[in-house]
N, CA, C and O of each residue as an XYZ file, in Angstrom:
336
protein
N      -6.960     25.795      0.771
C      -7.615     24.767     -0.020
C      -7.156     24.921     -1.464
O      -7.160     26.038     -1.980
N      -6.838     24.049     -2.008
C      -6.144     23.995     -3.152
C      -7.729     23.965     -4.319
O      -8.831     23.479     -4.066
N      -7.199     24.773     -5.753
C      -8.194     24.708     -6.616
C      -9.253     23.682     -7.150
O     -10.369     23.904     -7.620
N      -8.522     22.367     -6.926
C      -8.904     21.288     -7.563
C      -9.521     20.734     -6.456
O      -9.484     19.509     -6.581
N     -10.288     21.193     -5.031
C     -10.196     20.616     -4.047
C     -12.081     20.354     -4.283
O     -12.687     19.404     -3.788
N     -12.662     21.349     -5.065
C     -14.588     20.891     -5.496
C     -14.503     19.885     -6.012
O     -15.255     18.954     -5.724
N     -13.159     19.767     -7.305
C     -13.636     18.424     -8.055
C     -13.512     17.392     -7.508
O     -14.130     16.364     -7.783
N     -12.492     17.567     -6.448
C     -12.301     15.865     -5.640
C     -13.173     15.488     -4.841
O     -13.348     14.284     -4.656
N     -14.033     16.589     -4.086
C     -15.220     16.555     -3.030
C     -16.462     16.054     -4.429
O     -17.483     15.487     -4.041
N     -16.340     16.231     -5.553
C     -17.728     16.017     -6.199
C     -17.368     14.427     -6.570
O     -18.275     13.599     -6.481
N     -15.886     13.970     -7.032
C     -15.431     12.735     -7.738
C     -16.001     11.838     -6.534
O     -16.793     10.922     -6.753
N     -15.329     12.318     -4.640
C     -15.514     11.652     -3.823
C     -16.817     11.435     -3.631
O     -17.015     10.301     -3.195
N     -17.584     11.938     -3.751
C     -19.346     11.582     -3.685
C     -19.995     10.687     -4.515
O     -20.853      9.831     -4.303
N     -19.460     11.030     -5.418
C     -19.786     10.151     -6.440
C     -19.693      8.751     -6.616
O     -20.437      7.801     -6.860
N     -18.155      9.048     -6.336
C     -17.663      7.500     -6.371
C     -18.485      6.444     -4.736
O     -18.679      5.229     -4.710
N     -18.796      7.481     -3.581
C     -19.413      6.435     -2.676
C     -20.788      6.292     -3.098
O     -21.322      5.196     -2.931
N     -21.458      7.271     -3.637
C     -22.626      6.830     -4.066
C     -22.903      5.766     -5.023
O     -23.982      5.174     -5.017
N     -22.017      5.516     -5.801
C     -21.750      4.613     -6.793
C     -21.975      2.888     -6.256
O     -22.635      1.895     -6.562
N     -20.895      3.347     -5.220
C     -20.831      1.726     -4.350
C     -21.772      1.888     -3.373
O     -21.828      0.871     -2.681
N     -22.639      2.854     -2.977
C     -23.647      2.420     -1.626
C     -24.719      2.119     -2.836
O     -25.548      1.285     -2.474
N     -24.930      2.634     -4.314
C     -26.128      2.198     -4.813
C     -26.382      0.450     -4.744
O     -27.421      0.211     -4.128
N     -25.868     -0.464     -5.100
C     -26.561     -1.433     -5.043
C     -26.965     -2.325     -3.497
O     -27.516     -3.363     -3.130
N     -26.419     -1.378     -3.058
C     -26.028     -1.909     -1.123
C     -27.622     -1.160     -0.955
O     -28.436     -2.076     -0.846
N     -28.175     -0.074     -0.910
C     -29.854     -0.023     -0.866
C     -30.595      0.000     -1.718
O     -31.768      0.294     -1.489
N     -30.101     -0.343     -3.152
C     -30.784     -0.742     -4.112
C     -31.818     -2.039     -3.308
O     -33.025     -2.153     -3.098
N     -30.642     -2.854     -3.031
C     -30.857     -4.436     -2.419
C     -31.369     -4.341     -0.884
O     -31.770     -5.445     -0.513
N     -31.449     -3.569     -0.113
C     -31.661     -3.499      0.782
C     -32.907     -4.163      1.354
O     -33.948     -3.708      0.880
N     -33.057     -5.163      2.290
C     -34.159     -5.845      2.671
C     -35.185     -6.062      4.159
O     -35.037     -7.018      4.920
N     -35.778     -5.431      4.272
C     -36.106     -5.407      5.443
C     -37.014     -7.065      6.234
O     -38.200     -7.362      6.096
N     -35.736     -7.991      7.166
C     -36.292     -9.297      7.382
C     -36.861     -9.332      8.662
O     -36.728    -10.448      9.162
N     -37.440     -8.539      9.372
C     -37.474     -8.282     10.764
C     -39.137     -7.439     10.323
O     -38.988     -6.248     10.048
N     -39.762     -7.660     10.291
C     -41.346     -6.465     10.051
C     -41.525     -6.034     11.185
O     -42.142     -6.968     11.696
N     -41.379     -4.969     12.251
C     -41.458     -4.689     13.024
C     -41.274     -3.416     12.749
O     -40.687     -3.103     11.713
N     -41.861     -2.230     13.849
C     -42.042     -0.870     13.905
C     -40.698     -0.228     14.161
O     -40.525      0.950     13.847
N     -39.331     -1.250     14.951
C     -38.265     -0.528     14.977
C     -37.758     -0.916     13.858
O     -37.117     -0.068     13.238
N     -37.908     -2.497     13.181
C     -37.132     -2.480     11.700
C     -37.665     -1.633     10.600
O     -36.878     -1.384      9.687
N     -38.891     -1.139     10.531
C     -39.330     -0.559      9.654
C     -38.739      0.518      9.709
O     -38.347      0.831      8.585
N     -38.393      1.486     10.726
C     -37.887      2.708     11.361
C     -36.464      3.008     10.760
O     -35.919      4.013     10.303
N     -36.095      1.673     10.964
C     -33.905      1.801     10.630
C     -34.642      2.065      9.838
O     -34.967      3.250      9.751
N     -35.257      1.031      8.869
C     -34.944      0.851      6.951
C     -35.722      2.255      6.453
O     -35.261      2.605      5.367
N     -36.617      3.022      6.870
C     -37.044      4.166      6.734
C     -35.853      5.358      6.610
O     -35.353      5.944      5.650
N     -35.668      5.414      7.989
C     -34.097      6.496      8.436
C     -33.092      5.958      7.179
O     -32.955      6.693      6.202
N     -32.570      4.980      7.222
C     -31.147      4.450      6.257
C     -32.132      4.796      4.910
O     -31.535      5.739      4.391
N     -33.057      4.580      4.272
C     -33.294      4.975      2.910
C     -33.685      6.473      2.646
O     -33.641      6.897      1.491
N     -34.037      7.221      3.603
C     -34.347      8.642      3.728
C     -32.910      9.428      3.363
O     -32.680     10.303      2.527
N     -32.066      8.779      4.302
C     -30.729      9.741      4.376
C     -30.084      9.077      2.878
O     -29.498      9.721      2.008
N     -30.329      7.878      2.875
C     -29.389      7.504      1.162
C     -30.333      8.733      0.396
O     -29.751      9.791      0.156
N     -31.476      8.628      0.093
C     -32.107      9.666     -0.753
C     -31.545     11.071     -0.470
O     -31.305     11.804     -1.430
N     -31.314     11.503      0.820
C     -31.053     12.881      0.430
C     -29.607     13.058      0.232
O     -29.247     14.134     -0.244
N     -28.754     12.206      0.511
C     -27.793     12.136     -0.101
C     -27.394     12.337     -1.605
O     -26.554     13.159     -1.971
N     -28.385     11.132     -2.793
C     -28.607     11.676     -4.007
C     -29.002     12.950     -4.210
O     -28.379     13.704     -4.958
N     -30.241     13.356     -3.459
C     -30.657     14.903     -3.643
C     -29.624     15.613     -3.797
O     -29.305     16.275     -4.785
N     -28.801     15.417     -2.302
C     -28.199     16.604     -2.638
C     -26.768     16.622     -3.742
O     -26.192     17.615     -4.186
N     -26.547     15.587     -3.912
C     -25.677     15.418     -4.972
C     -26.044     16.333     -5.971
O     -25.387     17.298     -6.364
N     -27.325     15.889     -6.409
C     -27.619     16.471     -7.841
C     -27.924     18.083     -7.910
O     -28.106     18.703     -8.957
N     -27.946     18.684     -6.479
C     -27.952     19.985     -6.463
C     -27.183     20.837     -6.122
O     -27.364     22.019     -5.829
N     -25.615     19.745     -6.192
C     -24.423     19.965     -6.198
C     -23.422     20.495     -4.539
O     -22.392     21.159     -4.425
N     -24.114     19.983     -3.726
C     -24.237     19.767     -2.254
C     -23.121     18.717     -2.338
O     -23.356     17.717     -1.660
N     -22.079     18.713     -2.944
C     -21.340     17.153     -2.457
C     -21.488     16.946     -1.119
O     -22.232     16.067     -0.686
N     -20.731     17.806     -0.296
C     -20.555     17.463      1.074
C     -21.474     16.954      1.705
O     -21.447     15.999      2.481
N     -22.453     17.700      1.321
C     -23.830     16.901      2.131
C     -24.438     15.926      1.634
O     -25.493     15.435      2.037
N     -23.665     15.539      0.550
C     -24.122     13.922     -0.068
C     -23.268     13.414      0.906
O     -23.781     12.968      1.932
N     -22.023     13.399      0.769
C     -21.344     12.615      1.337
C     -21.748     12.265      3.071
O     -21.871     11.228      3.722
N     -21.888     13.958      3.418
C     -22.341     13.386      4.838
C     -23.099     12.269      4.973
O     -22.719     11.239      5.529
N     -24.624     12.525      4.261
C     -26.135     12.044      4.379
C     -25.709     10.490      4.076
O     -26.367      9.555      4.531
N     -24.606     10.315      3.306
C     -24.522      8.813      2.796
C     -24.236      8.286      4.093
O     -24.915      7.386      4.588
N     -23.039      8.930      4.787
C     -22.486      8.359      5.945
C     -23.515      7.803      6.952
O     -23.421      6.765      7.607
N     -24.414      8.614      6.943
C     -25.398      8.492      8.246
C     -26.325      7.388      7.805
O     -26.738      6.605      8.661
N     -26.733      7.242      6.395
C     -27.469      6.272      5.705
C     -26.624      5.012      6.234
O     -26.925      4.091      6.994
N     -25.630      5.280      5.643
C     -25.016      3.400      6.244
C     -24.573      3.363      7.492
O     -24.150      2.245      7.787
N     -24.505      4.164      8.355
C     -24.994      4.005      9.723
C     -26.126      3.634     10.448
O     -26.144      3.103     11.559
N     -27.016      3.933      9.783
C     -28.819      3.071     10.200
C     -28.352      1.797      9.743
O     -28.600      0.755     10.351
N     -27.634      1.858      8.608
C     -27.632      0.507      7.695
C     -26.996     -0.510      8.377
O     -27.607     -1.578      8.423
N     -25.986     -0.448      8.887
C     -25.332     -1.058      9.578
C     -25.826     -1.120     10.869
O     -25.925     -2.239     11.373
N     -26.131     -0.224     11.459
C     -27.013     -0.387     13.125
C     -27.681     -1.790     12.490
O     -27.210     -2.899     12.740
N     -28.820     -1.579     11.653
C     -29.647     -1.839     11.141
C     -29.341     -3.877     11.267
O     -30.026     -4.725     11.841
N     -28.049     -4.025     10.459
C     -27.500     -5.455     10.074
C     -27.212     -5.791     11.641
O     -27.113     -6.882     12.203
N     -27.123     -4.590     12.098
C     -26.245     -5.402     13.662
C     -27.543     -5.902     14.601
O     -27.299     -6.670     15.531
N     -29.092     -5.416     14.330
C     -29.918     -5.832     15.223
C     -30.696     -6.770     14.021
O     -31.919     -6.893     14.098
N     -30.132     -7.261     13.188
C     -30.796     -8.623     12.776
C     -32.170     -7.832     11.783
O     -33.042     -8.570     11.324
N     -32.218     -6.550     11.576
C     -33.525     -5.873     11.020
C     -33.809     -6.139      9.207
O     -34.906     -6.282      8.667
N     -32.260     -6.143      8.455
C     -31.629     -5.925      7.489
C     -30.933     -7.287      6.814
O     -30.219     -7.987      7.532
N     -31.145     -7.620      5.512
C     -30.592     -8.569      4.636
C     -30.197     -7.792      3.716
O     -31.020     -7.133      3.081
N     -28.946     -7.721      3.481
C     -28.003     -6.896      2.282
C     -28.051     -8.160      1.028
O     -27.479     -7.984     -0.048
């Protein structure tokens, strides 16, 4: 692993957190139901610990947690639960 390889794992987090912020900033739940409530719960839980762990310098596990966030998120758009 090359020296410069933290700063690119911290730049890379950053920079997706950057672009998933206004994607659950905006996030809308159009479906009121116990499974839509559920995605939009799961997808905003994992965006949050994603920031968490950003800021406690966890890139990787920002980055993971983001991944899995827009994976509810997207499940989410695909069963009609979600207005981006």
């Amino acid at each position: 692993m090359c020296a410069d390889a933290p700063d690119e794992i911290k730049e890379r987090a950053e920079r997706y957190l950057n672009k998933a912020k206004p994607l659950f900033e905006n996030l809308t739940l159009t479906v009121d139901t116990e499974d839509g409530r559920k995605f939009y719960e799961m997808a905003m839980n994992y965006y949050n610990d994603a920031i968490y762990f950003y800021n406690n310098g966890n890139f990787i596990g920002a980055i993971i947690a983001l991944e899995y966030a827009e994976g509810w998120m997207d499940a989410g758009k695909f069963m009609n639960f979600f207005c981006l």
